[in-house]
N, C-alpha and C positions, 0 to 999 in steps of 0.2 A: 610535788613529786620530790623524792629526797634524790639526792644530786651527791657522788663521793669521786671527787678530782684527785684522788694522790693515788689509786691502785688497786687494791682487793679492797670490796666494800666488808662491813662489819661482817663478824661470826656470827651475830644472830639474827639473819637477816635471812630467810629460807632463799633456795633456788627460784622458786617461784617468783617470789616478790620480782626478784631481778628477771627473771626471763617476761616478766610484763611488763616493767619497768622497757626492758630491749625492745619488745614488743609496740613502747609507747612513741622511742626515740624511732622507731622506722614507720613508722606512720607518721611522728610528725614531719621529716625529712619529707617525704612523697607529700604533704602538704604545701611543705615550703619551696618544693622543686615545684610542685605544677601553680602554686603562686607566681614565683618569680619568673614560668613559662608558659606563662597563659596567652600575655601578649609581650612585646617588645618593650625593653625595659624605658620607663620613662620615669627623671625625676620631678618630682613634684617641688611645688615652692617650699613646704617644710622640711622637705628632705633635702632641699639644698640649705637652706638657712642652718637645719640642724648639722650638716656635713663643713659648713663658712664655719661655725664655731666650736670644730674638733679639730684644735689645731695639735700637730704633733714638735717635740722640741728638734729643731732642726741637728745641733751639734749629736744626738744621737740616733738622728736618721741615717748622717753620714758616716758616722763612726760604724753602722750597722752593714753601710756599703760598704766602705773599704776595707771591714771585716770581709765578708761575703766576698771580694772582690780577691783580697789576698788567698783567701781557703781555697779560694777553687779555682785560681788560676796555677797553684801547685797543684790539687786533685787532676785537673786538666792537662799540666804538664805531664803527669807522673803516668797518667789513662796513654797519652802516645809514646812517650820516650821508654818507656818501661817495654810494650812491645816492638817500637824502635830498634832499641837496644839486643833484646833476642832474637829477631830477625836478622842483624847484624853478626851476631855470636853464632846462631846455630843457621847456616845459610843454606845448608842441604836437606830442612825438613821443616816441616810446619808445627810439629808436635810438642817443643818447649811451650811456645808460644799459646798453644790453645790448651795444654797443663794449665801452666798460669792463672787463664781463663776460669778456668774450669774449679780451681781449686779456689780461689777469691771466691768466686761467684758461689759457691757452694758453703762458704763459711757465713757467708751475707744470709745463705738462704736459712742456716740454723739458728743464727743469732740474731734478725732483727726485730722479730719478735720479741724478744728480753730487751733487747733495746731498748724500742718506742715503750715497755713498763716502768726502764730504768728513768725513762727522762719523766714518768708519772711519778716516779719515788723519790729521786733524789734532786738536791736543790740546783736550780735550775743554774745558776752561776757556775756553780761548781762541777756540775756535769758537763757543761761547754768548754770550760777551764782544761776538762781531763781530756776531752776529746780532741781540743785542739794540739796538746803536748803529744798524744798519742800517734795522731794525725804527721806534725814533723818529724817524729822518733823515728816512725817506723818506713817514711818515706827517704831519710837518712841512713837508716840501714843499709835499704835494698841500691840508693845511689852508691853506698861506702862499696857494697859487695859487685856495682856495675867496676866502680871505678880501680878495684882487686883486677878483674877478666881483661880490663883492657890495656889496663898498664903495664899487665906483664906477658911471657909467652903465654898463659892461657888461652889469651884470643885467639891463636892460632890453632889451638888444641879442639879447643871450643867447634872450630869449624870442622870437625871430623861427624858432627852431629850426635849420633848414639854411640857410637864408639869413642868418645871424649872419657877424659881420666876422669877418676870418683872424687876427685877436688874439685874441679868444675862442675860437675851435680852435687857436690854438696852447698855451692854457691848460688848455685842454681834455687835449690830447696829452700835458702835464707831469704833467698828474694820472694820466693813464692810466700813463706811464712810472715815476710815482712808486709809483701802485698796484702796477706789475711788481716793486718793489722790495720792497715793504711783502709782499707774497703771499711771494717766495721768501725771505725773511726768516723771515716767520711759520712756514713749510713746517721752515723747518732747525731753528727753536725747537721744533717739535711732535717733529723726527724727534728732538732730540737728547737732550731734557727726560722725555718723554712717553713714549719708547720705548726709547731705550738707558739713559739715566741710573737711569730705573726699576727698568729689569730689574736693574744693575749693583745699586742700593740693596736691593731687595729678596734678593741671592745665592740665589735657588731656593727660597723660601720663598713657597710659595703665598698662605696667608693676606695674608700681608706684603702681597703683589703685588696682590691684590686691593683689597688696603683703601686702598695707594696710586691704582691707576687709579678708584676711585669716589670718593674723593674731588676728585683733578685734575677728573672728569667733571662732577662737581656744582659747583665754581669755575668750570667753562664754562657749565654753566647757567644760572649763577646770573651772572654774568656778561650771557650774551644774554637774560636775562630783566630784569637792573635798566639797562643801559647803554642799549639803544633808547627804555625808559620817561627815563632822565635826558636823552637828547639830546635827545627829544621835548618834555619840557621846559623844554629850555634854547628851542628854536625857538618855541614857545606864549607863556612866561612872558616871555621877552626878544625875541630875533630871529634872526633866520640868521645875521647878521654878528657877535653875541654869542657865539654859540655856535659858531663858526670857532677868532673868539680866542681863546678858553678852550680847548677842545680841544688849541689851537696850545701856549699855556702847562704846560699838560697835561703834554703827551709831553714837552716839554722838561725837568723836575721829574722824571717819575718815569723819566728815563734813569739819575739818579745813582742812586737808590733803586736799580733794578733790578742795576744788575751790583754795589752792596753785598751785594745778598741773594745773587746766586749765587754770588760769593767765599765767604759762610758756608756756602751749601749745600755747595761742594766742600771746604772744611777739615772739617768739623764731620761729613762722611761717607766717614770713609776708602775704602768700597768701589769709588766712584768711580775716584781715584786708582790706588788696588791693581790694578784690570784695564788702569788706563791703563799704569801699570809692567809688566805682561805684557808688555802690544803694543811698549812701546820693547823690551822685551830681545829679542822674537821678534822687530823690524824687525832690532836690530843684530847677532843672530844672524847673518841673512840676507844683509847687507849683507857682512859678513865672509866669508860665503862663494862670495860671486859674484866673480868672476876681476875685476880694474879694465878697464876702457874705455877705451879712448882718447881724450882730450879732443877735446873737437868746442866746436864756436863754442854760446853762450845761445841766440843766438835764427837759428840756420842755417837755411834752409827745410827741408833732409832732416832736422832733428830736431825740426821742427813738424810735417810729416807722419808721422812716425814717431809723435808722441805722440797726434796723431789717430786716426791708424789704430787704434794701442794702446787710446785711448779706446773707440773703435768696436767691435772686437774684445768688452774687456772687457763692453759694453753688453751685447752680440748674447747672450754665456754667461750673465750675471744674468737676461737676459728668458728665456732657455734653462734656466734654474737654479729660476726662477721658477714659470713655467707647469708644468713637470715636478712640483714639489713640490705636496702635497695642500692646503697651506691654498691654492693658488691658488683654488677652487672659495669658498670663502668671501670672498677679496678681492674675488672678481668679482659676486659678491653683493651687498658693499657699495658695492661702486663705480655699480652698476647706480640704486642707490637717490640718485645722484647728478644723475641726469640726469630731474630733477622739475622743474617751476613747482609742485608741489603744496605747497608751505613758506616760509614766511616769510623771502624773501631779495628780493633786486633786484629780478627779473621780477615777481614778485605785489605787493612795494611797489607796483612803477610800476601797472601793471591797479589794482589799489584805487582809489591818489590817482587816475585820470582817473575813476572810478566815485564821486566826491564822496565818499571816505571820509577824515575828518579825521586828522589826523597822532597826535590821543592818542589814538583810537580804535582805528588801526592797531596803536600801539604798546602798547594795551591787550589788545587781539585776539593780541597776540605773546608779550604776556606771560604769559595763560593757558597756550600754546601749552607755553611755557617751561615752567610749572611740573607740568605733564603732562609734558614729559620729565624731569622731577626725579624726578618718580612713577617714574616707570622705571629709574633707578637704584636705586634703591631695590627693586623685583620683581627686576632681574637677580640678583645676590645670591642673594636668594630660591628663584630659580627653577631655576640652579647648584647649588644644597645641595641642593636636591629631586630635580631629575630631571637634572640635567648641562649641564656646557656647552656642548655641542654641542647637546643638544634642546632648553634652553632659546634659544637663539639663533633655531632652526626657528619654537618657539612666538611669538617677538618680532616675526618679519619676518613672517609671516603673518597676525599678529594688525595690523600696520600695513597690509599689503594692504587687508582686509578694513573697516580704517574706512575708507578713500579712496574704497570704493562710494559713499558721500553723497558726496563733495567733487566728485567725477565726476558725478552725478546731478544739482548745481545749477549745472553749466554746458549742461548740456544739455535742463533742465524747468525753463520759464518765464526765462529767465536776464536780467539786468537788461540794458538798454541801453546805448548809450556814452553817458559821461557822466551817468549816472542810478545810482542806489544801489539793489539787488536790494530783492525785498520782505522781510517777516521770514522765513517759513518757508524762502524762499532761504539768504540769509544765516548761519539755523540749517542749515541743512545743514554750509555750506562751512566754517563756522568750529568747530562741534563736532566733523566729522568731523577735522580736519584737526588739532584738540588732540589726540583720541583716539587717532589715529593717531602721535603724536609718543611715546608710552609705548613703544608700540612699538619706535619706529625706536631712542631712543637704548636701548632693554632688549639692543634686536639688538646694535648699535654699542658697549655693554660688552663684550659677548659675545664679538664680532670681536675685540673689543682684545685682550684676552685668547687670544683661540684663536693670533692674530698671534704677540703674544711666546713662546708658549707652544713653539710650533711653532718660533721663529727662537733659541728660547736659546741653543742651540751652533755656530747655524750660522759659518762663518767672517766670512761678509756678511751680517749680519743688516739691519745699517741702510739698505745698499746695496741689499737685496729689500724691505725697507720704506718706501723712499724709489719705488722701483715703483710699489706698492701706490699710492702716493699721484700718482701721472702716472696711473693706471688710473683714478683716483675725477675727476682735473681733466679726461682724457680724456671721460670722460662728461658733467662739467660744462660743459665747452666745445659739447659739441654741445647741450646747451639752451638754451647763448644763440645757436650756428648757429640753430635752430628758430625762437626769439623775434626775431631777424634776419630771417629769410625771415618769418617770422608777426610783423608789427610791427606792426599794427593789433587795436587791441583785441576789436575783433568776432571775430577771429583765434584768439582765447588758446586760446578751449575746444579747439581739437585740439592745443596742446599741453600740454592736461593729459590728455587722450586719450593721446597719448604716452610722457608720464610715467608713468599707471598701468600700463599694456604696460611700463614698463622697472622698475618695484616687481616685475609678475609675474614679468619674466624672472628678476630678481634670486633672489624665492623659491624660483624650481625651480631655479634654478643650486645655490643653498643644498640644495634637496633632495639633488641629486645630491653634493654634498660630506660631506652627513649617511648618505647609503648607503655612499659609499667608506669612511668612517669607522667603521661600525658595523655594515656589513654588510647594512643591511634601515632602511626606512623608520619601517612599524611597528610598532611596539614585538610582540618575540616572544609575551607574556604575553599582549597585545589578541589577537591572531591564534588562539593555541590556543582563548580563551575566547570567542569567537567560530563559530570550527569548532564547538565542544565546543556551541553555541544552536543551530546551524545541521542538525548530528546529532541532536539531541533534539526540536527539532521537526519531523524526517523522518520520524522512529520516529512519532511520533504521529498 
């Protein structure tokens, strides 16, 4: 089967060819999922021998974490302090804050589709290179523009809400523009680090692959579970204007650190490079075989509509490529579990602080939250060896369904007032249910990660369908801060947590039905017969 890893396959290659080509990659996926889910995964003595003698170089395994480790413990910083910080400024209204939201989220949803292309086209160094500079620039800005509001009378300006002077919405607008930059940033580091670099290091080495994505996972955990607790401190122990600075300092510092470490990571792991030398010799392959063109002007208008259209085109086939392939049924799973207030993010920050809940409070209630999903990487694993990946993933998002009954329960029994702080057994509800439930969600979210690469390893556009994936999960995103928009008064929330659980549910049965195509049957065949086999015997009787 011809195989083309850098982006748009050849011009003379019909549509057809490729939509069986698609055609062949999604059948063989549903091969390899009901292989690896037939029964509980066990290694065998050649799969361990072969797994004893793929060793990886350690100096840029760790270069790789303390990459990943610095990225996102700014990305993580930046996710609470950023709404931290407008909660603060704008104290009489929830509407900067779910803006914010709403406009990141929405720029994510248009561009990471060109993304996950970009990280197909262009060399893989140098696109983590751009992404990382981008990544500080733009989370430098929007600290530079916190650290303008609060240093001067604006802060107090600010606090008028809608009626604040056009200087302060214009400040406002930088951070939001800066956020747009910092999100698609973040977006190209996740697709290019997390999802191709990996699959590349690991070369089809299961175990490998695993031990890589729980670890990146728990750096993220571990991350948004210590980074809200030190912002939170920096604002308690110092002040808001304190802790701007420093953040500001921050990113600055560890931009040099960052692209040293991913320099070693790509020396120090041949496999990277090796697939990157594929894609140059299949581009110049190709290149050699296409007839020359006739020179045309840089920037003509018939060869800007030409690359639009092309763009378009190409779009329409990935989203065509996309939904036809089987793990669609799981992206759309986790994407669904996207469109929540039910977690620890902006919208429930803001609902808290107006409910008198102090900021180390919050950031302590997040941090439990955190280490229950730590818990959960740790079951996925687990739960993979035992009964597989695909039912383990079933058991995860179900199991998060089912705690969010309390979380749902204390907005609708007895539920505290604006401005007033729930009672206890309230408050036990929302916040136990809502840890409980986090085991869940990231057990699922291993699971997904997994089931993702697993399914896109050969495909020709893997990053380009995974870059999808991730417009599907902000598409989602973006309509909970639409919600939190239209629903901007606190008295409001509870329907749309109401909402939210409706979109866990949907999530789950979408999961169901991707675990039937995969497997053939819901419940497990063995439950079934020995079921019949109780249900027969106590007829007889």
């Amino acid at each position: 089967m011809t195989s083309f890893k850098d982006g748009d396959p050849p011009a003379d290659i019909p549509l057809a060819v490729l939509d069986a080509g698609n055609e062949h990659h999604a059948s063989q996926a549903v091969a390899e999922f009901q292989a690896q889910d037939s029964q509980p995964h066990e290694i065998t003595t050649q799969e361990r021998e072969h797994n004893e003698a793929f060793k990886l170089d350690r100096h840029g395994l760790w270069s790789l974490g303390a990459q990943h480790l610095s990225s996102t413990w700014g990305d993580r910083t930046a996710e609470f302090a950023f709404y931290l910080y407008l909660i603060q400024l704008f104290q009489t209204t929830l509407l900067p804050a779910s803006l914010y939201g709403f406009f990141t989220t929405g720029i994510a949803i248009l561009f990471s589709g060109p993304i996950g292309s970009l990280v197909d086209r262009v060399p893989k160094l140098q696109f983590v290179r751009w992404c990382i500079l981008f990544q500080k620039l733009s989370a430098s800005g929007a600290y530079a523009c916190f650290l303008v509001l609060f240093a001067t009378s604006l802060q107090d300006r600010a606090a008028t809400g809608l009626h604040a002077p056009f200087l302060v919405w214009l400040l406002f607008a930088l951070i939001v523009l800066c956020g747009c930059a910092l999100k698609l940033s973040t977006v190209g580091i996740s697709v290019a680090i997390e999802r191709d670099w990996v699959t590349c290091i690991a070369e089809g080495h299961d175990e490998a692959l695993t031990t890589m994505n729980t670890i990146l996972r728990r750096i993220d955990l571990l991350c948004k579970l210590l980074a809200p607790l030190f912002a939170s401190l920096l604002t308690t122990a110092a002040s808001y204007t304190f802790s701007v600075a420093f953040f500001l300092a921050f990113g600055v510092v560890t931009l040099i650190f960052e692209i040293f470490w991913i320099q070693v990571v790509y020396r120090r792991l041949p496999a990277i490079a090796s697939e990157e030398n594929e894609i140059r010799a299949a581009r110049a392959n190709r290149q050699a075989e296409r007839s020359p063109s006739p020179t045309q002007p840089a920037w003509s208008v018939s060869l800007l509509r030409g690359r639009a259209q092309k763009w378009i085109h190409q779009e329409m086939i990935d989203w065509s490529d996309f939904v036809k392939h089987p793990i669609f049924g799981s992206s759309f799973s986790i994407s669904c579990l996207y469109l929540t207030v039910l977690s620890f993010d902006g919208t429930m920050l803001s609902w808290l602080k107006t409910h008198a809940f102090s900021d180390p409070f919050i950031a302590g209630m997040r941090a439990i939250c955190v280490v229950a999903g730590l818990f959960g990487t740790f079951i996925a694993p687990f739960m993979e060896k035992r009964i597989g990946l695909i039912r383990a993933g079933n058991w995860a998002i179900w199991s998060e369904l089912f705690c969010l009954i309390p979380v749902l329960v204390s907005f609708y029994v007895d539920p505290p007032r604006d401005g007033m702080r729930s009672i206890g057994w309230n408050s036990a509800l929302l916040f136990t249910g809502m840890a409980l439930s986090r085991i869940g969600l990231w057990a699922f979210d291993l699971c997904q990660l997994k089931e993702l690469q697993t399914a896109l390893v050969d495909h020709p556009r893997r990053n380009a369908i995974t870059g999808l994936q991730f417009s599907m999960q902000n598409i989602a995103d973006l309509l909970k801060y639409v919600l939190t928009i239209i629903l901007s008064r606190p008295s409001q929330f509870r329907w749309a947590a109401l909402v939210s659980f409706i979109s866990v549910g949907i999530g789950a049965i979408s999961y169901l039905t991707f675990l039937k195509r995969m497997r053939g049957h819901i419940i497990h065949k063995e439950w079934t017969d020995t079921l019949l086999l109780l249900a027969k015997g106590r007829t007889r009787e």
